[in-house]
Phi, psi and omega in degrees: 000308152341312204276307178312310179307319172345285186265028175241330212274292145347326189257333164314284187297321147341292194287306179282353143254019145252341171117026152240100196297286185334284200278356149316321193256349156305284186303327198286310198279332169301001193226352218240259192308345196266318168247018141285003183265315171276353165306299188319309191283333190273007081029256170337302170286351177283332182286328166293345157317288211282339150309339192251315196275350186270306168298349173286277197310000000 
Protein backbone atom coordinates (compact mmCIF):
# COMPACT_ATOMS: atom_id res chain seq x y z
CA UNK A 1 0.00 0.00 0.00
CA UNK A 2 3.26 2.26 0.67
CA UNK A 3 4.44 1.64 -2.98
CA UNK A 4 0.75 2.73 -4.41
CA UNK A 5 1.02 5.86 -2.04
CA UNK A 6 4.28 6.40 -3.93
CA UNK A 7 3.46 6.13 -7.14
CA UNK A 8 0.11 8.24 -6.93
CA UNK A 9 2.55 10.82 -5.09
CA UNK A 10 4.88 10.62 -8.27
CA UNK A 11 2.32 11.21 -10.49
CA UNK A 12 0.70 14.10 -8.30
CA UNK A 13 4.07 15.95 -8.67
CA UNK A 14 4.52 15.08 -11.88
CA UNK A 15 0.93 16.15 -13.15
CA UNK A 16 1.58 19.92 -11.03
CA UNK A 17 4.50 20.18 -12.89
CA UNK A 18 2.93 20.19 -16.14
CA UNK A 19 0.08 22.08 -15.27
CA UNK A 20 -2.73 20.07 -14.22
CA UNK A 21 -3.66 21.32 -11.08
CA UNK A 22 -6.91 18.97 -11.08
CA UNK A 23 -5.61 15.58 -11.35
CA UNK A 24 -2.52 16.80 -9.34
CA UNK A 25 -4.88 17.44 -6.07
CA UNK A 26 -6.92 14.36 -7.31
CA UNK A 27 -3.12 12.11 -6.67
CA UNK A 28 -2.16 14.03 -3.93
CA UNK A 29 -5.21 13.58 -1.34
CA UNK A 30 -5.03 9.51 -2.98
CA UNK A 31 -1.88 9.57 -1.90
CA UNK A 32 -2.27 11.05 1.37
CA UNK A 33 -5.24 8.40 2.59
CA UNK A 34 -3.19 5.65 1.11
CA UNK A 35 -0.59 6.34 3.38
CA UNK A 36 -2.43 7.01 6.39
CA UNK A 37 -3.99 3.71 5.76
CA UNK A 38 -0.58 1.91 5.82
CA UNK A 39 0.55 4.06 8.72
CA UNK A 40 -2.38 2.83 10.38
CA UNK A 41 -2.12 -1.15 10.11
CA UNK A 42 1.43 -0.94 10.80
CA UNK A 43 0.69 0.81 13.81
CA UNK A 44 -1.58 -1.94 14.44
CA UNK A 45 0.92 -4.99 13.37
CA UNK A 46 3.67 -3.41 15.88
CA UNK A 47 1.16 -3.57 18.43
CA UNK A 48 0.10 -7.32 17.62
CA UNK A 49 4.40 -7.89 17.76
CA UNK A 50 4.43 -6.63 21.14
CA UNK A 51 1.91 -8.91 22.30
CA UNK A 52 2.59 -11.86 21.00
CA UNK A 53 6.21 -11.69 21.65
CA UNK A 54 5.19 -10.60 25.53
CA UNK A 55 3.15 -13.77 25.30
CA UNK A 56 5.73 -15.99 24.02
CA UNK A 57 8.06 -15.31 26.85
Amino acid sequence: MLKWALIFLVISLISGFLGFSGVSAATASIAKILFFIALVIFLIFLVLAFTAGSLVL
